[in-house]
Wavefront OBJ file of the C-alpha trace (Angstrom):
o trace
v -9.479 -56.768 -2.148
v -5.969 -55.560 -1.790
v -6.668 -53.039 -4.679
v -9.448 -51.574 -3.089
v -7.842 -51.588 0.640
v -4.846 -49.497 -1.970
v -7.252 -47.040 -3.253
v -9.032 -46.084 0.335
v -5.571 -45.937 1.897
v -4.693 -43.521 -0.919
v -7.742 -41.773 -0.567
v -7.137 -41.118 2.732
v -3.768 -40.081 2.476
v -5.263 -37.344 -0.061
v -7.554 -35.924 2.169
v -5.830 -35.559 5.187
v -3.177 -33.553 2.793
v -6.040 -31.260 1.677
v -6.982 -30.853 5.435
v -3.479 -29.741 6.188
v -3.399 -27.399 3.092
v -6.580 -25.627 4.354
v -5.227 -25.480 7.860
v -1.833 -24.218 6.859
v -3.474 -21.146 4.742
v -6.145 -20.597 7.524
v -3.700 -19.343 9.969
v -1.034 -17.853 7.415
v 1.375 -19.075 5.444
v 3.932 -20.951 6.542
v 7.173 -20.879 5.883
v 7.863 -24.972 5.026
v 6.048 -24.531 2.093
v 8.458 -24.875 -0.627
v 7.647 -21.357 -1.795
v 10.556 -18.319 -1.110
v 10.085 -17.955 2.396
v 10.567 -14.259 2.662
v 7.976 -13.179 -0.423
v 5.224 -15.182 0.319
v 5.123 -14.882 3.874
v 1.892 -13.424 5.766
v -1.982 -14.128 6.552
v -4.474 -15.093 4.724
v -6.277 -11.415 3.320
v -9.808 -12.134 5.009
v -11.264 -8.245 4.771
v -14.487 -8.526 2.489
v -17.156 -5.940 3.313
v -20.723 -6.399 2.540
v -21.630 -5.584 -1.372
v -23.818 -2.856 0.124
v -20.984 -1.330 1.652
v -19.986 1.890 -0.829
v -16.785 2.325 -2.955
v -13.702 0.522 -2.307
v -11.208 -0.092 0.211
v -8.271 -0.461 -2.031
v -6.269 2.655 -3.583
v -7.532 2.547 -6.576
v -9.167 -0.326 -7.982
v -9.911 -4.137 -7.061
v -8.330 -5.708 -9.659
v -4.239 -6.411 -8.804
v -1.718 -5.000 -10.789
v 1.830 -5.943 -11.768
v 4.587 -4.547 -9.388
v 8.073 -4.890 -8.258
v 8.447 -5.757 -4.393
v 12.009 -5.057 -2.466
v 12.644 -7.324 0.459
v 16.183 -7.420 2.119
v 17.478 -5.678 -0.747
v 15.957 -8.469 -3.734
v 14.163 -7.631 -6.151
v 11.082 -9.272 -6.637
v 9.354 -8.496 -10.636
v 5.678 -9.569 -11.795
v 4.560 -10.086 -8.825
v 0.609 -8.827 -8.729
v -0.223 -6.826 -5.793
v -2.887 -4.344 -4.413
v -2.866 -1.669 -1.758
v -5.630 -2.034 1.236
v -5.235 1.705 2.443
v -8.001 1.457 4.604
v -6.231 -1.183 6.761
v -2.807 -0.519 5.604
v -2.428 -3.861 4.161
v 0.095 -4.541 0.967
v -1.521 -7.512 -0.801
v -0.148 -10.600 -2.672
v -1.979 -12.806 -5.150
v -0.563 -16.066 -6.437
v -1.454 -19.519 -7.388
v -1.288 -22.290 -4.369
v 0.780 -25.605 -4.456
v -2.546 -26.935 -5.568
v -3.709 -24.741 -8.140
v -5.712 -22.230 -5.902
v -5.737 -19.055 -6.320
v -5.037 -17.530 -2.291
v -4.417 -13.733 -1.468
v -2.183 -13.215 1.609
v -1.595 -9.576 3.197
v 2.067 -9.800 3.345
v 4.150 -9.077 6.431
v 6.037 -5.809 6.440
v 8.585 -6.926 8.087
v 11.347 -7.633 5.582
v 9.628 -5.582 3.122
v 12.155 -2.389 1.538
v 10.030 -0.954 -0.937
v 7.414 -1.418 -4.287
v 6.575 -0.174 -7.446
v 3.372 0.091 -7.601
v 0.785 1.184 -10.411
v 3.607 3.790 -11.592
v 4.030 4.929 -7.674
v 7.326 4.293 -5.601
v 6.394 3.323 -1.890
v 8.680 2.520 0.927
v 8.266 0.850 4.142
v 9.508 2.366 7.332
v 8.891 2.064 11.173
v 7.069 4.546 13.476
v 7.661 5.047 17.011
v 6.221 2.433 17.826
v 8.310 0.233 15.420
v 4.926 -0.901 13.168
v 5.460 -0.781 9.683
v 4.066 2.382 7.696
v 4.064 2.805 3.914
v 4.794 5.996 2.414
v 4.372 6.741 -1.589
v 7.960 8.124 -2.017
v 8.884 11.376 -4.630
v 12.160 12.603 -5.253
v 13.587 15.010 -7.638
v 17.272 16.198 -7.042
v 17.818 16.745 -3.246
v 14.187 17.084 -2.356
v 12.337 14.724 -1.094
v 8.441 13.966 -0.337
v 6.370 11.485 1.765
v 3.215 11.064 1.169
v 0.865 8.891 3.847
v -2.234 7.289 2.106
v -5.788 6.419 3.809
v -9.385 5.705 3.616
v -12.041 5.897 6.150
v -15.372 3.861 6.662
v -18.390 6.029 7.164
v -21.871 6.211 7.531
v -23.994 8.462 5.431
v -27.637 8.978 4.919
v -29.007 8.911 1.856
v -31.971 10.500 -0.149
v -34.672 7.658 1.238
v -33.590 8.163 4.709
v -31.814 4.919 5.264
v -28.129 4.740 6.354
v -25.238 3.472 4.478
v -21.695 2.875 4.755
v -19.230 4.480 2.422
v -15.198 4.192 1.970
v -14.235 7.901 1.415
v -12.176 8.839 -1.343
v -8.066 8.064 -0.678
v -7.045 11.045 1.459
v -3.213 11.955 1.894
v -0.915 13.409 4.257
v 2.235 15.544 2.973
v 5.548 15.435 4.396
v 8.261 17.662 3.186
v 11.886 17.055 3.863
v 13.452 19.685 5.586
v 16.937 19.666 6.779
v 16.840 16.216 7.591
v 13.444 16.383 8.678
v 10.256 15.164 7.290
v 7.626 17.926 7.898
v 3.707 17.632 7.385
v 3.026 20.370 4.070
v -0.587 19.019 3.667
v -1.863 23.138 3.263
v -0.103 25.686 1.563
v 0.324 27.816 4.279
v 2.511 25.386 6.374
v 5.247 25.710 4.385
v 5.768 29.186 6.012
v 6.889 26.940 9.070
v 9.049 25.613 6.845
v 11.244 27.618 4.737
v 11.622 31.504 5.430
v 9.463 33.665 4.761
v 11.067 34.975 1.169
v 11.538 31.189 -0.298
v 7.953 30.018 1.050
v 6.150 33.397 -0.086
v 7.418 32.305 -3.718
v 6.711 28.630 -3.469
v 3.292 29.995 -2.464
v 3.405 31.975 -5.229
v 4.126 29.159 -8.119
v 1.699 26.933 -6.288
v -1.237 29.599 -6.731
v -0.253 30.160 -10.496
v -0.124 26.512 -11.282
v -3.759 26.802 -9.641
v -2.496 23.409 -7.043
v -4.032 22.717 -4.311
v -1.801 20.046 -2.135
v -4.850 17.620 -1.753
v -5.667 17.162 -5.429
v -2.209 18.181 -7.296
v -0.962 14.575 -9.260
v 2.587 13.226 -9.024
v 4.524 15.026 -12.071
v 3.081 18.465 -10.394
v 5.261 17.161 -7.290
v 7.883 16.453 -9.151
v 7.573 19.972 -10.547
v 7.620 21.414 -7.189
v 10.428 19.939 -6.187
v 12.488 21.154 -8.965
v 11.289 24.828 -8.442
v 12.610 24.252 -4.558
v 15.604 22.916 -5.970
v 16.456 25.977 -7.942
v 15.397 28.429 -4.929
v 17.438 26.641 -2.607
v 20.344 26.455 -5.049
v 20.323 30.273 -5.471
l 1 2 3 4 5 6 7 8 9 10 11 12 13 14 15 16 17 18 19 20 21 22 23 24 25 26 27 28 29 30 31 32 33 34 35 36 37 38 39 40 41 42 43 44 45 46 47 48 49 50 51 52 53 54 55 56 57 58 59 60 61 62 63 64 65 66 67 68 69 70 71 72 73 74 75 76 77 78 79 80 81 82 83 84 85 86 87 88 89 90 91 92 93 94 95 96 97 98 99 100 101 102 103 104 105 106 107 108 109 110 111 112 113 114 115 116 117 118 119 120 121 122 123 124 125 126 127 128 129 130 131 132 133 134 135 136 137 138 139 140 141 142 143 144 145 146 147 148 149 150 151 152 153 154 155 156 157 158 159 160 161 162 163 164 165 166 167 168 169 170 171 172 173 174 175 176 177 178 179 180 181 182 183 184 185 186 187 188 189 190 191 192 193 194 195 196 197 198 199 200 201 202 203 204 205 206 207 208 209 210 211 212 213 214 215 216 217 218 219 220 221 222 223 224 225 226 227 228 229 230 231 232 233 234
């Protein structure tokens, strides 16, 4: 009798532990729970549209990918993360106290910077003081922002019937410019930005490398900024 009264009290005591597990991850996570308080802090990542929504809402792909996360200056390695750039929403996946597997979207607010799929980002603070992540370029004393996003639409299609798509990931280009980030996201803009001799060549080398600023990859940045490096230098 007293074994049995043991193994319902124990039961119990199990339960109501699992109860307070699911609660605790329903509403975020917490920060009493043994794990570094500072990485694995945020809500539970709840964004799942329907399957007959079309594409994605991530960057690039659903499945997470190894990356290095900066937060108050530590260096977190292996972690696996993905980027929700349709809700601006950095994304952590780890194993649970109890063997699940949970995804939080992580808070911003201590976050530095990542490494990310072979992209830099960094986190800074708008007007507003919200978080925004940049994908960050440098090359010498040049430096380039660049703003990702995706946007939910709806689109007919050839039977008539109406369907929602995520667009492809569209950017926004920012330039720095004597201490000044400024949007470059055409060509032409960057007559507002340099004068008119240095941005008529940087025109120039754009048009010969045949780049267009919406589709041009990361090492033909990087090859940019070297060729306003040596204008600037002359």
């Amino acid at each position: 009798m007293i074994r049995k009264s043991y193994r319902i009290f124990t039961i119990i005591v199990i339960l109501i532990a699992v109860i307070q597990v699911d609660k605790l991850y329903a509403q975020g996570v917490s920060k009493n729970t043994g794990l570094d308080d500072y990485l694995y802090n945020g809500k539970v990542y709840s964004y799942y549209p329907p399957n007959r929504v079309l594409g994605i809402q991530f960057l690039s792909k659903k499945a997470f990918s190894k990356a290095t996360l900066w937060i108050k200056g530590a260096a977190y390695t292996d972690v696996n993360l993905n980027y929700d750039v349709l809700n601006q929403k950095l994304l952590l996946t780890y194993k649970t106290s109890i063997g699940a597997q949970q995804i939080i979207a992580l808070s911003l607010a201590y976050v530095d910077s990542f490494e990310f799929e072979h992209r830099f980002y960094i986190v800074e603070r708008n007007t507003n003081d919200d978080p925004i992540i940049f994908q960050y370029i440098k090359e010498g004393n040049s430096r380039i922002k660049i703003f990702w996003e995706k946007r939910l639409h709806l689109r007919s299609s050839a039977s008539g019937s109406s369907e929602y798509e995520f667009s492809e990931p569209l950017r926004s280009i920012y330039l720095l410019h004597n201490q000044v980030f400024v949007l470059v996201s055409r060509r032409g803009q960057f007559k507002k930005v340099f004068p008119k001799r240095e941005a008529s060549l940087i025109i120039k080398y754009m048009k010969n490398h045949h780049w267009k600023l919406s589709k041009m990859t990361d090492a033909e940045f990087l090859s940019l900024l070297v060729y306003i490096n040596q204008l600037r230098d002359e």
